[in-house]
C-alpha positions in Angstrom: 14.8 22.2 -20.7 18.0 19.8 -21.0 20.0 22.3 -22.8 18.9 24.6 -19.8 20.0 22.2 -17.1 23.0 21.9 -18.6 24.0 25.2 -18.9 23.5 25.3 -15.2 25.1 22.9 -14.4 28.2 24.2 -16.2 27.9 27.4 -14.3 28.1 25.7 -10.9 30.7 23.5 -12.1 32.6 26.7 -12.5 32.4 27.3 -9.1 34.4 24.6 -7.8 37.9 25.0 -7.7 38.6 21.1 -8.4 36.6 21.0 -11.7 36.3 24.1 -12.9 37.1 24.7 -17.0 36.6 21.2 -17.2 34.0 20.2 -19.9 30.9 17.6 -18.6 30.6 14.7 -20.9 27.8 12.6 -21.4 28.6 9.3 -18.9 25.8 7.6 -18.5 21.5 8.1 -17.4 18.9 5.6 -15.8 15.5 4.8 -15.8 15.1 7.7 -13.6 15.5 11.6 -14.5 19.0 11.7 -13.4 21.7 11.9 -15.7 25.6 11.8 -15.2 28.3 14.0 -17.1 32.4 12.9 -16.5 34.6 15.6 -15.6 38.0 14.8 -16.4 41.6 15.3 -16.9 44.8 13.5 -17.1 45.3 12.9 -13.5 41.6 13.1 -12.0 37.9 12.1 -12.8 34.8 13.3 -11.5 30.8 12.3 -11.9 28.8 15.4 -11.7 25.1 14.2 -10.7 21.9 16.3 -12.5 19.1 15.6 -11.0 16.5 17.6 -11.8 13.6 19.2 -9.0 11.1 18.2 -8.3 11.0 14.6 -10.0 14.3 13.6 -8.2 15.4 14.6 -4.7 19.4 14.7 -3.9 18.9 14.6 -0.2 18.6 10.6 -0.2 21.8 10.0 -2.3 23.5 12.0 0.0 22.8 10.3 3.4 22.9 7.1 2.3 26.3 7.6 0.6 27.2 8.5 3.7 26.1 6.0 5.2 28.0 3.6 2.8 31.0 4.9 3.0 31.2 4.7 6.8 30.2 0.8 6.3 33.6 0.7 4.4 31.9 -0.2 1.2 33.1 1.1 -2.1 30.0 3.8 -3.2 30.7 8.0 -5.0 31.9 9.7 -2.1 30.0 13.0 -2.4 32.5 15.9 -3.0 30.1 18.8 -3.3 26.4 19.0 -3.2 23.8 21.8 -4.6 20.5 20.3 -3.1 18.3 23.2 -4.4 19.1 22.9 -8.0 19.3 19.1 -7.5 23.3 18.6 -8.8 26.0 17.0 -7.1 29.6 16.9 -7.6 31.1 13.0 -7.0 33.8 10.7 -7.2 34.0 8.3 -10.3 34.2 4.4 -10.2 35.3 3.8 -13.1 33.5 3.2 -16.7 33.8 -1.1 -16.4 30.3 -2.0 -15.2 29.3 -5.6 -14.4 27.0 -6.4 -17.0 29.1 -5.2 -19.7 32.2 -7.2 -17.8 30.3 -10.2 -17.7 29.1 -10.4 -21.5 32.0 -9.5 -22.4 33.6 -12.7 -20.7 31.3 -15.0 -18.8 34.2 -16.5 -17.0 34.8 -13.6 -14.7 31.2 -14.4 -13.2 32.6 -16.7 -10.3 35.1 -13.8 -8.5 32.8 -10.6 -9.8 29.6 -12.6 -7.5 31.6 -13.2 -5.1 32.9 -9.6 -4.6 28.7 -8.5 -4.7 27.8 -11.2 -2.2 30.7 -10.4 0.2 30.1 -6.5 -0.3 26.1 -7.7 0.1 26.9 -9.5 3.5 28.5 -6.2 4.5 25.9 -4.1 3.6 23.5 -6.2 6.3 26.0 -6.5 9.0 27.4 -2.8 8.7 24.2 -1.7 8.2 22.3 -2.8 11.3 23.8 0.9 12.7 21.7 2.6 10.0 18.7 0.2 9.0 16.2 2.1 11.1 17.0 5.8 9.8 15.7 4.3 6.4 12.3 4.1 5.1 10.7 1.0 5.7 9.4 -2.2 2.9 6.0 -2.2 4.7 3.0 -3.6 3.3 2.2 -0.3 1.5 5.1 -0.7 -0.4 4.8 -4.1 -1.5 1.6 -3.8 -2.7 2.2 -1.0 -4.5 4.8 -2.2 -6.5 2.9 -5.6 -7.5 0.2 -3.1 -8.3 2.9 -1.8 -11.1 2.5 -5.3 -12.7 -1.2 -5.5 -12.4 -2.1 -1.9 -13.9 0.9 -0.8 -16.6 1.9 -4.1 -17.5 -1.2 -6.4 -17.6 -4.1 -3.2 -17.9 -1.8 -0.7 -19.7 0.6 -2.0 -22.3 -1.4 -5.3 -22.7 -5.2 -4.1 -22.3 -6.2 -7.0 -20.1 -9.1 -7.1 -18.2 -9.6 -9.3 -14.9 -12.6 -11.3 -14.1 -13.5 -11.1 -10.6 -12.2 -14.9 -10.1 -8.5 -13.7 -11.8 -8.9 -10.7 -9.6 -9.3 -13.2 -6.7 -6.6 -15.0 -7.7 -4.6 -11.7 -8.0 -4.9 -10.8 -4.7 -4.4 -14.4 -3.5 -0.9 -14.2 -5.2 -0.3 -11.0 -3.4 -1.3 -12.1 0.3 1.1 -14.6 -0.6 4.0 -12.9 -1.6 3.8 -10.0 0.9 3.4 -12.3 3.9 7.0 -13.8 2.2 8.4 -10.7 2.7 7.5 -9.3 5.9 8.4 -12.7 7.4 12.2 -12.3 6.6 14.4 -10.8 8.8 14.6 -6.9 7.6 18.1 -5.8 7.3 19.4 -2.6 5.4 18.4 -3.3 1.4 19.9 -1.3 -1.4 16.9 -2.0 -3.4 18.1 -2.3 -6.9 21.5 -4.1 -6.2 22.1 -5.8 -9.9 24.8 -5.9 -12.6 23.7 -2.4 -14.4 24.6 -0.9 -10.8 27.9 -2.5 -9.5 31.0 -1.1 -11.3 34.4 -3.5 -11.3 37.0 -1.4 -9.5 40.4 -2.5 -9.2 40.1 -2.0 -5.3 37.7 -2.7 -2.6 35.1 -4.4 -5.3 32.7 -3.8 -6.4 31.5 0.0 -6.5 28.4 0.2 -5.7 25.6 2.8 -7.7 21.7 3.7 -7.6 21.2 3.0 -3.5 19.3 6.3 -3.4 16.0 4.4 -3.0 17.3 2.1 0.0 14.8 0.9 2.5 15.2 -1.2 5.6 13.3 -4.3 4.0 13.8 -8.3 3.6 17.0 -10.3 3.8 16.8 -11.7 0.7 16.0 -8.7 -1.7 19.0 -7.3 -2.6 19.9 -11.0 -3.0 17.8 -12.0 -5.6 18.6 -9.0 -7.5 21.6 -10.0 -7.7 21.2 -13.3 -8.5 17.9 -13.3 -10.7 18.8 -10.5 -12.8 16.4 -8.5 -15.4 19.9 -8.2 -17.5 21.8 -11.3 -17.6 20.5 -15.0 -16.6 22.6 -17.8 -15.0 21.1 -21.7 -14.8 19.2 -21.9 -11.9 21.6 -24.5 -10.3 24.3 -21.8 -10.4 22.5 -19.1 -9.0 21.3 -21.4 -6.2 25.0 -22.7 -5.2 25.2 -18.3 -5.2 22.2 -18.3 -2.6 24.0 -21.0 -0.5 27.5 -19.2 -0.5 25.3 -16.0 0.7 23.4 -18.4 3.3 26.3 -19.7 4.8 28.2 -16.2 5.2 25.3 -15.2 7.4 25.6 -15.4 11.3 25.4 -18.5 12.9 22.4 -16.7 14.9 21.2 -15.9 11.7 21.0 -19.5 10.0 19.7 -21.0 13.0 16.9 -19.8 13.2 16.5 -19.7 9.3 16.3 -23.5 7.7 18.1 -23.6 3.9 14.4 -24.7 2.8 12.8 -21.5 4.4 15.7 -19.9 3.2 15.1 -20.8 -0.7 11.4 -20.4 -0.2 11.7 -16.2 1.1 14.6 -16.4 -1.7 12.3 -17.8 -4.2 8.9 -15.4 -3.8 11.1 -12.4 -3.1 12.3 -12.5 -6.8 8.5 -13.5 -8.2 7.8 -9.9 -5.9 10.8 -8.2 -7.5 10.1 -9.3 -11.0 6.7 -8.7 -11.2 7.5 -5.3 -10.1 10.3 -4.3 -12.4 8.1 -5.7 -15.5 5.4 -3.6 -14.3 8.1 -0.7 -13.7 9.5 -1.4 -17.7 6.4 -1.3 -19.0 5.8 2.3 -17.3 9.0 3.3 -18.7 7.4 3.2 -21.7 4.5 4.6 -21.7 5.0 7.4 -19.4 8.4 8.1 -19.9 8.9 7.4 -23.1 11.6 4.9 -22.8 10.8 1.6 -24.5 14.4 0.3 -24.3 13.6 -1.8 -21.5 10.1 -4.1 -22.9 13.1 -6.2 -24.2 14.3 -7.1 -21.2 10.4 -8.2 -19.7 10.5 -11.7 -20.9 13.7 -12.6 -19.0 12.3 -11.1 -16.1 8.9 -13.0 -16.4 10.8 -16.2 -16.9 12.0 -16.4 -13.4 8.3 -17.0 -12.3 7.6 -19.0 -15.0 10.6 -21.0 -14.0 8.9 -22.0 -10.0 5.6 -23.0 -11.6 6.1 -26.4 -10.4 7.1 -25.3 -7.3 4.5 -23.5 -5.6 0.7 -23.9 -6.2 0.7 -20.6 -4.6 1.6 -19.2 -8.2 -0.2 -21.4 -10.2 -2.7 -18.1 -11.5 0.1 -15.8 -12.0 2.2 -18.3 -13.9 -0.8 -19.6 -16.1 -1.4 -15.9 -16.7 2.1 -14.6 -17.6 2.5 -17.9 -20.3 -0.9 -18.1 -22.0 -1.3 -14.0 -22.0 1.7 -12.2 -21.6 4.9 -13.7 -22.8 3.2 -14.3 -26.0 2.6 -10.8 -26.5 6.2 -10.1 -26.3 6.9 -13.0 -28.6 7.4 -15.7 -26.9 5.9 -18.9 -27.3 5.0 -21.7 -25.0 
């Protein structure tokens, strides 16, 4: 079926005047079906985009990167676009991606989050114009994804059963971290805004990857991606003095009506929410797609909540949970 897409791909590629008898290499793929071949020469480089019907849907990518692009913000400008077969033709940002840039020198970390929270800031401002034509981060949603947790991670991969007073407690946690989210001020959220998605680009950083799945959601979401990472950690006084440079770029309107200790508190449970989901998400990786590559990367995430135990009473449960049962099933120890 690859070899197939391929070959298709090719033959449209053939089509267009601007890459045409160029060969697709391999570039890079994601936790998704999609998968991204370079098309280049001496003076020019292009992305070509295969995303295969039904399991991935072009449409998205294309109005949002729109959408991007008239905020100013440095996203693939879409060049040509075969919806049907699912394969679009893009501009290329480059091969230097954060997370490779930052562990391969941790000193750049202070201008390369600088760039992301500036270009973040943007995103919101800009992107009041289009926040409504996106889906929205509605209870549904939220639940959902801390269902991922609950059911690959916990019932799946680890075979744990609930008693109804840890399925209390579940749901407790949930109510909890929900009501966090709908609380915040919902802005325009790129949904997966981290260092395996931002490219360093030698103008107008950083490029910006993966938005396809944007949603009009909370404030601080795309800012505790960021920050909290599933692929590189920072000490937790460094990613807060990150928080505050993001705080005080908002509007004065904005932080006067939002206290720096409610601000930390919607920053703080929006990454327990957006951890639990993506270790819920890695863990279905694996078993359904096949791709364990990314079970490494579930301690780190779990950490994070681990991290606020003392903090919140509201997570005493879910933290008791993750260190007695599941960290130690991926090795590590209390």
């Amino acid at each position: 079926m690859a070899d197939a897409r391929l070959a298709a791909l090719k033959e449209w590629i053939e089509k267009i005047e601007a890459v045409a008898g160029r060969d697709p290499v391999r570039a890079s793929e994601d936790a998704s079906f999609r998968r991204y071949f370079r098309l280049a020469n001496a003076k020019q480089s292009f992305i070509a985009m295969d995303a295969p019907p039904p399991q991935e849907d072009c449409l998205p990518f294309v109005r949002i990167a729109g959408y991007l692009e008239a905020m100013n913000l440095n996203a693939p400008r879409v060049i040509e676009a075969n919806l049907r077969d699912g394969f679009l033709l893009l501009s290329d940002l480059g091969t230097r991606q954060y997370l490779a840039e930052l562990q391969r020198d941790t000193a750049q970390a202070t201008p390369l989050y600088d760039d992301a929270i500036a270009a973040l800031v943007t995103m919101q401002r800009r992107g009041v114009a289009y926040q409504s034509l996106l889906p929205p981060y509605d209870e549904k949603l939220l639940r959902f994804e801390l269902s991922l947790f609950h059911d690959w991670l916990c019932g799946t991969h680890l075979g744990l059963d609930f008693s109804d007073d840890e399925d209390n407690a579940w749901r407790a946690c949930c109510d909890t971290l929900v009501e966090n989210a709908l609380s915040q001020e919902q802005v325009f959220v790129h949904r997966d805004y981290h260092s395996r998605n931002l490219m360093l680009t030698d103008e107008n950083n950083p490029g910006i990857l993966d938005f396809q799945d944007a949603v009009e959601g909370p404030l601080t979401y795309d800012l505790v991606s960021l920050l909290k990472d599933c692929y590189v950690r920072w000490p937790a006084e460094r990613v807060w003095q990150w928080a505050l440079q993001f705080y005080h770029q908002l509007d004065a309107s904005q932080r006067g009506g939002l206290s720096e200790s409610v601000f930390q508190r919607h920053f703080e449970l929006m990454g327990v929410q957006r951890h639990l989901k993506a270790a819920g998400i890695f863990c279905r990786l694996n078993h359904r797609d096949g791709k364990a590559g990314y079970l490494g990367d579930i301690p780190r995430t779990l950490s994070y909540i681990v991290e606020l135990g003392d903090s919140y009473e509201e997570l005493e449960f879910l933290v008791g949970l993750i260190e007695s049962k599941v960290l130690p099933a991926f090795g590590v120890e209390r």
